[in-house]
C-alpha positions in Angstrom: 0.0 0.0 0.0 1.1 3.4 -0.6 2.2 4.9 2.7 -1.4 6.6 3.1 -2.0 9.5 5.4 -5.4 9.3 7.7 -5.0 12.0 9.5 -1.7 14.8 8.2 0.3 15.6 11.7 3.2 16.9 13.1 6.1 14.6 14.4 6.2 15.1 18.2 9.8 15.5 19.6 8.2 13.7 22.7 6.0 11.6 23.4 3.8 11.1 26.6 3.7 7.5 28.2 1.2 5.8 25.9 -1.6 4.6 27.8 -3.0 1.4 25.8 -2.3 -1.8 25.6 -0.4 -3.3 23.0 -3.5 -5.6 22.6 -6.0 -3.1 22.5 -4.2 -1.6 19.5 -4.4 -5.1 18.0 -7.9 -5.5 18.6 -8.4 -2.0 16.4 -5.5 -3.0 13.7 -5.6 -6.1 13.4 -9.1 -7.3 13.9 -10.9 -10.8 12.4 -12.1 -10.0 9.4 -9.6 -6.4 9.1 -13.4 -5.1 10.0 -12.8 -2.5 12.6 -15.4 -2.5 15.3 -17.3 1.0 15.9 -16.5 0.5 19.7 -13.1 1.1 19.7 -13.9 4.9 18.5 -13.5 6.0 22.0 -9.6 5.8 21.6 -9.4 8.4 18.9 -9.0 12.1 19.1 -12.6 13.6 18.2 -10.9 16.2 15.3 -9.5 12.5 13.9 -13.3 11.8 14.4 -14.9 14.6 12.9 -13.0 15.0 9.5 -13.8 11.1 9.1 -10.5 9.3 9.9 -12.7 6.5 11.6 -14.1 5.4 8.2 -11.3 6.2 6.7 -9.2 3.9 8.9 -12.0 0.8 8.1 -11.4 0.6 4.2 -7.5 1.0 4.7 -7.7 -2.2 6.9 -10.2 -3.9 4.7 -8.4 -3.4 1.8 -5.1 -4.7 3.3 -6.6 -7.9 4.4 -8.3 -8.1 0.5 -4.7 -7.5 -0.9 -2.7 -9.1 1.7 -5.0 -12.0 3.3 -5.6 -12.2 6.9 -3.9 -10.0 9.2 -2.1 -12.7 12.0 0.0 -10.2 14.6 0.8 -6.6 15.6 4.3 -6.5 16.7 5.7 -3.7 19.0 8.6 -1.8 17.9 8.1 1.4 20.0 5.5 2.7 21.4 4.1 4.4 19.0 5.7 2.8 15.8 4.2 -1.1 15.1 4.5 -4.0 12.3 1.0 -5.2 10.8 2.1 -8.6 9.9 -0.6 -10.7 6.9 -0.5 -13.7 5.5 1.5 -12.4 2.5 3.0 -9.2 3.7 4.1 -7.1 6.5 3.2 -3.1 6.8 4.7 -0.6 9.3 2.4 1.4 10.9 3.0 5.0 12.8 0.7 6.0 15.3 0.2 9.5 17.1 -1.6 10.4 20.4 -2.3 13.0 22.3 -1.7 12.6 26.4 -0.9 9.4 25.7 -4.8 8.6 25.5 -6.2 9.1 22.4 -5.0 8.2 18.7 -4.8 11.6 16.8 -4.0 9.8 13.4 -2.5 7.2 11.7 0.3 6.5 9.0 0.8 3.4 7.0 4.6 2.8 5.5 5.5 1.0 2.5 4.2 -3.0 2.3 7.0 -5.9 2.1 5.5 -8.4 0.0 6.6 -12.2 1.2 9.0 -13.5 -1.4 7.8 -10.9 -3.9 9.3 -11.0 -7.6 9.2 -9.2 -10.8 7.9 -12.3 -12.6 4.8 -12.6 -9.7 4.1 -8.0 -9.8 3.8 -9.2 -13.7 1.3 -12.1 -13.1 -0.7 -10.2 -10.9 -1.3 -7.0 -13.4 -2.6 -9.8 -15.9 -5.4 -10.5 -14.0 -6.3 -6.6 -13.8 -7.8 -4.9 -16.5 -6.4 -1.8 -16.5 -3.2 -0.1 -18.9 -0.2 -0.1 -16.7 3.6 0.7 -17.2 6.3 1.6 -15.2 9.9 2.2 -14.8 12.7 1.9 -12.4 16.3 3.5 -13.2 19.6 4.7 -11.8 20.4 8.5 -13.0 23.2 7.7 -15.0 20.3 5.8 -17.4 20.6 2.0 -16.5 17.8 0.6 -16.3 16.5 -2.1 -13.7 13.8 -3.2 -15.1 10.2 -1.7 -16.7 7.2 -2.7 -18.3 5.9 -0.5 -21.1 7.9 1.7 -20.5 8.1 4.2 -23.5 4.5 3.8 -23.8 2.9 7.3 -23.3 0.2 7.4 -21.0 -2.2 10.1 -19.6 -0.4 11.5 -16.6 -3.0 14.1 -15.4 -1.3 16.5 -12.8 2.0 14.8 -13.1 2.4 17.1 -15.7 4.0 19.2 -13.4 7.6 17.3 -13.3 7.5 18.8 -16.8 6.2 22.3 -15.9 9.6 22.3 -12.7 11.9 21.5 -15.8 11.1 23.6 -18.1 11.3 26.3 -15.4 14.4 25.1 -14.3 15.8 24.6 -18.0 14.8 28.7 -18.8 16.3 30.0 -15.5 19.6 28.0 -16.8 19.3 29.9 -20.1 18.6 33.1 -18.8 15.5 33.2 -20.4 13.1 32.9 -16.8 14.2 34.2 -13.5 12.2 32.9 -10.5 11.7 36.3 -9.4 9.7 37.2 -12.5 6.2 38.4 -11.8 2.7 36.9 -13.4 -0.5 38.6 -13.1 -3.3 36.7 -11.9 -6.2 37.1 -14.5 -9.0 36.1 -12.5 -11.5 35.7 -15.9 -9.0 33.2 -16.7 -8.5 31.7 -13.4 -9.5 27.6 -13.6 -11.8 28.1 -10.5 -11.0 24.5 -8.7 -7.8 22.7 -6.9 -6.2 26.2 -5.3 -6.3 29.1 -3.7 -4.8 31.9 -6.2 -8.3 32.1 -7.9 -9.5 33.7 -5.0 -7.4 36.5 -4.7 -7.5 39.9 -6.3 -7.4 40.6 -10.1 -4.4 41.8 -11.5 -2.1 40.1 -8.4 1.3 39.7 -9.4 2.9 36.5 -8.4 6.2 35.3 -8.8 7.4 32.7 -10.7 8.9 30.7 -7.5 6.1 31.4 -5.7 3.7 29.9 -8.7 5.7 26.6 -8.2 5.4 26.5 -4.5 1.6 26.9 -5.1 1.7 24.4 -8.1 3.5 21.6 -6.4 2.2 22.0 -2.7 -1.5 23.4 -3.4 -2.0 21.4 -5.9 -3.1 24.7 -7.7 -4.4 24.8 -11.0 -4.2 28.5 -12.2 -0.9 28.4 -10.8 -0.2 26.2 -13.0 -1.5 28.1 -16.0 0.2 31.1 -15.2 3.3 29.2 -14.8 2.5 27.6 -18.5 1.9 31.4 -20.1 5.3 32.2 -19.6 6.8 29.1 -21.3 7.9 29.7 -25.0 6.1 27.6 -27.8 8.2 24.6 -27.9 9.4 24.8 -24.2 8.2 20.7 -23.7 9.9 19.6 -26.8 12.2 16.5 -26.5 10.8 16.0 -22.7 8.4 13.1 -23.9 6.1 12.0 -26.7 2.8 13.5 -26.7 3.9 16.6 -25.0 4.1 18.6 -28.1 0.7 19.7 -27.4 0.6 20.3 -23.7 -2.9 22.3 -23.0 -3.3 24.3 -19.9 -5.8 23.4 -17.8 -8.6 25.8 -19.2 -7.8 24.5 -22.1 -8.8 20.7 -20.6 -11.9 22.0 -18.8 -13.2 24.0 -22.1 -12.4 20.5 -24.4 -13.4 18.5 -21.2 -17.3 20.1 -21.9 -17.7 18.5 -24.9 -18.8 15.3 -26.3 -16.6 13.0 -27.3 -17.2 12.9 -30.9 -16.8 17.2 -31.3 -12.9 16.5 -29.7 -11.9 13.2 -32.0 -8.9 11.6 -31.6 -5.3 13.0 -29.7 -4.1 14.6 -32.5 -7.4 16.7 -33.5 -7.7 17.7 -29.7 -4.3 18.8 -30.0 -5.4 20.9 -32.8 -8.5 22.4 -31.2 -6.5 24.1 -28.6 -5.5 27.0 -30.8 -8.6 28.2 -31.2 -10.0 28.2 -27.8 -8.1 31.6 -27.0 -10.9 33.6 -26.0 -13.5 31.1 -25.5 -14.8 30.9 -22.0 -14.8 29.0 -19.3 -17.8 26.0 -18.9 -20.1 26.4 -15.8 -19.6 22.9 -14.7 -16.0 21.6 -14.8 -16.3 17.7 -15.7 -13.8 15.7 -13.9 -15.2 12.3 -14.8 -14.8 12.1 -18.2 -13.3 8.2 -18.1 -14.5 8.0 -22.1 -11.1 11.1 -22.5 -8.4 9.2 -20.9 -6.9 8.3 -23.8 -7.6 11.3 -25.9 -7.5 14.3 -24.0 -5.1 16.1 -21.6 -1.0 15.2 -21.1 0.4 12.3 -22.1 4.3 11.1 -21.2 6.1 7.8 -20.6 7.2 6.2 -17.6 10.5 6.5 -18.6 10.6 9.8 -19.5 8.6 11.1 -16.2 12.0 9.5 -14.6 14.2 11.4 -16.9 13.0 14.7 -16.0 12.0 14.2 -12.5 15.7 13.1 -12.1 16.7 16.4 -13.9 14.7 18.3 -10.7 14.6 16.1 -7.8 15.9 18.7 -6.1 12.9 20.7 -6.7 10.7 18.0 -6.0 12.2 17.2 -2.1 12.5 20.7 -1.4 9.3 22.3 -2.3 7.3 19.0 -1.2 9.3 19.0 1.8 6.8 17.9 3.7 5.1 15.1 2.1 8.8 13.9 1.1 9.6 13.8 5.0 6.4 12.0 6.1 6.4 9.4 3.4 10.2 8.9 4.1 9.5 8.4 8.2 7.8 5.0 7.4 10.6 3.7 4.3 12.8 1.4 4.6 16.1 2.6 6.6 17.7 2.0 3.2 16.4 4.9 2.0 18.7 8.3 2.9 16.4 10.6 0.7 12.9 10.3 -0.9 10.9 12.4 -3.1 7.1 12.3 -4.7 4.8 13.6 -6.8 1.6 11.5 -7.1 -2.0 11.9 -8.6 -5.7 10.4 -8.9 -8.0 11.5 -11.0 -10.9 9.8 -12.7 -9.1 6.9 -15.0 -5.6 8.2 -14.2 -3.3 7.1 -11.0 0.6 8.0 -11.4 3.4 8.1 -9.2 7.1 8.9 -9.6 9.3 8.8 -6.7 12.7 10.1 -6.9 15.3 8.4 -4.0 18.6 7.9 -3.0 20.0 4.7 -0.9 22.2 4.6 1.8 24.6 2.6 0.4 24.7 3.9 -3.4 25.8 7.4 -4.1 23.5 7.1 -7.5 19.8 8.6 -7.6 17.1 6.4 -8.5 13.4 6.7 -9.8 10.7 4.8 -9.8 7.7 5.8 -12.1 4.6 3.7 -12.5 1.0 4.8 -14.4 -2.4 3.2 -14.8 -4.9 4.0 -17.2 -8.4 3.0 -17.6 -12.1 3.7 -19.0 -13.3 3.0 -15.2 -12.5 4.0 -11.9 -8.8 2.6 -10.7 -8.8 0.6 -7.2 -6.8 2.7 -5.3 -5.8 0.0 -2.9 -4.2 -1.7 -5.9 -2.2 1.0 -7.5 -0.9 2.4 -4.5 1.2 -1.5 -3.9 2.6 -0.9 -7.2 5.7 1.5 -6.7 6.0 0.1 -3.1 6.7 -3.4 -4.3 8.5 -2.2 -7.0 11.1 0.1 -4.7 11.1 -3.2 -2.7 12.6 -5.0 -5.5 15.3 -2.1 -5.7 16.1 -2.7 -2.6 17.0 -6.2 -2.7 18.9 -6.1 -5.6 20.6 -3.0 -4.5 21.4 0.3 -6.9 24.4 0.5 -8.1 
């Protein structure tokens, strides 16, 4: 499972005597069934409560007994840091409390897969339905091993590993400095994921601040702005399909349509340049499925890996945060790790960018799903886990 995050806290620097017993945390992690009983609600923090960590919490467990069979033992490591050991697999879990009474959230690491193989990841993806590829490799371009690798794929809001390079790339050339200034056109403003569409017209923003918003907020009109000050071309020789690489009121306005006024890749691409002055739609649709393989960004695993290689600095510094809580629950192989993940409707994508203890190499891991359906979650998020698993046995160097 993809280290998931049910409740987004603060590492404590100390940590009160914890007050249940290590069975009592068994009984609510590791239940028969993986169902977890409504009665144990009375150990959790009410704010964990409220914003629906509870539920949250009962579909994590349910779908780690599904993917992993039964769940046999809890094992103690700290007292606030336990092992949820399955039938096939073993997954680290972090817990946080307040007064040493009640459990303020949870975080779930990365899942070790008993005698996992490339050859079994690859038998298991047969029996889904969806499009998948991926790719793991070293920085100086070896590869370890991939499947469909050069295939490109919709990436949704990955598209912003691109966006950091071509930043980066222009700041190198002296064409972009970070300090330039954008002004926020609110009639232009995409008015969902963000905050910038909120604020007054005519707001100048700089460029380092746009990437800040883009990559933390998870801001749309940032990225747009960011996209207006890129030259025609800027993407070129990044990836396949990236030619054509449509801001996001671009999507939204193509995204209104029905599917036979858009066509195929090539005439979407085409429509773009004549959407200059259309206007926004009312209703932003976010489920077209029937588009994933026509409309919006499309890279390869491989080169997603290339270029977030090319800016992993970038992506550990100005995802500080998510980098460090994701890390906390890796493997203690790990010295440094990186991420920049989506899920949208018929699109999930993750590329992780890391550096081992023992190798003085980067390596990245990239892995995307497509489908005409909804994606299940607790699938795709094993993926890169079990594939940075299988790094770490064989080592990168």
């Amino acid at each position: 499972m993809r280290p998931t995050l049910v409740l987004l806290f603060l590492a404590l620097l100390s940590q009160p005597a914890w007050s249940l017993e290590t069975a009592q945390i068994k009984a609510i992690y590791c239940p028969p069934g993986g169902k977890v009983d409504d009665k144990y609600s009375k150990y959790f923090d009410h704010e964990y409560l409220e914003h629906g960590g509870f539920e949250e919490l009962r579909q994590i467990l349910q779908d780690q007994n599904r993917q992993f069979g039964k769940c046999l033992e809890l094992k103690s490591i700290s007292s606030t840091e336990f092992e949820l050991e399955y039938k096939e697999a073993s997954v680290p879990l972090d817990l946080v409390h307040e007064s040493g009474k009640k459990i303020k959230g949870n975080f779930f690491g990365m899942p070790r897969i008993r005698n996992d193989s490339l050859k079994k990841l690859e038998e298991d993806l047969k029996r889904e339905p969806y499009a998948v590829s991926f790719y793991a490799g070293l920085e100086d371009g070896k590869e370890l091993f991939s499947r469909n690798a050069d295939k490109p794929m919709s990436i949704s809001r990955a598209n912003q590993i691109f966006l950091l390079r071509a930043v980066q790339d222009g700041v190198a050339s002296g064409k972009l400095k970070l300090s330039d200034l954008v002004s926020l056109d609110t009639e232009r403003a995409v008015r969902t994921m963000g905050i910038i569409h909120y604020w007054k017209d005519g707001t100048q923003i700089s460029l380092d601040s746009l990437l800040n918003l883009m990559v933390t907020e998870k801001d749309l009109s940032a990225s747009d702005l960011i996209l207006s000050r890129m030259e025609k071309g800027a993407f070129k020789g990044y990836s396949k399909g990236l030619d054509s690489f449509p801001s996001f009121r671009e999507y939204f306005i193509l995204a209104a349509r029905d599917k036979e006024k858009i066509g195929s890749r090539a005439q979407a691409a085409k429509l773009i340049s004549g959407l200059k002055n259309e206007p926004l739609p009312e209703l932003y649709r976010t489920d077209r499925l029937e588009l994933v393989d026509t409309l919006g960004w499309f890279a390869s695993a491989r080169d997603l890996c290339a270029s977030a290689l090319s800016v992993k600095d970038d992506i550990l510094v100005r995802n500080a945060r998510l980098s460090k809580e994701y890390q906390s629950v890796q493997s203690k192989q790990i010295e440094k790790y990186g991420i920049v993940q989506t899920r949208d409707s018929g699109i999930s994508q993750v590329t992780v960018v890391f550096k081992l203890v023992s190798s003085p190499k980067w390596g990245c891991i990239s892995v995307t799903a497509n489908h005409s359906d909804e994606i299940e979650e607790a699938l795709f998020s094993t993926l890169d886990s079990r594939l940075l698993n299988l790094v770490l046995a064989q080592g990168a160097n």
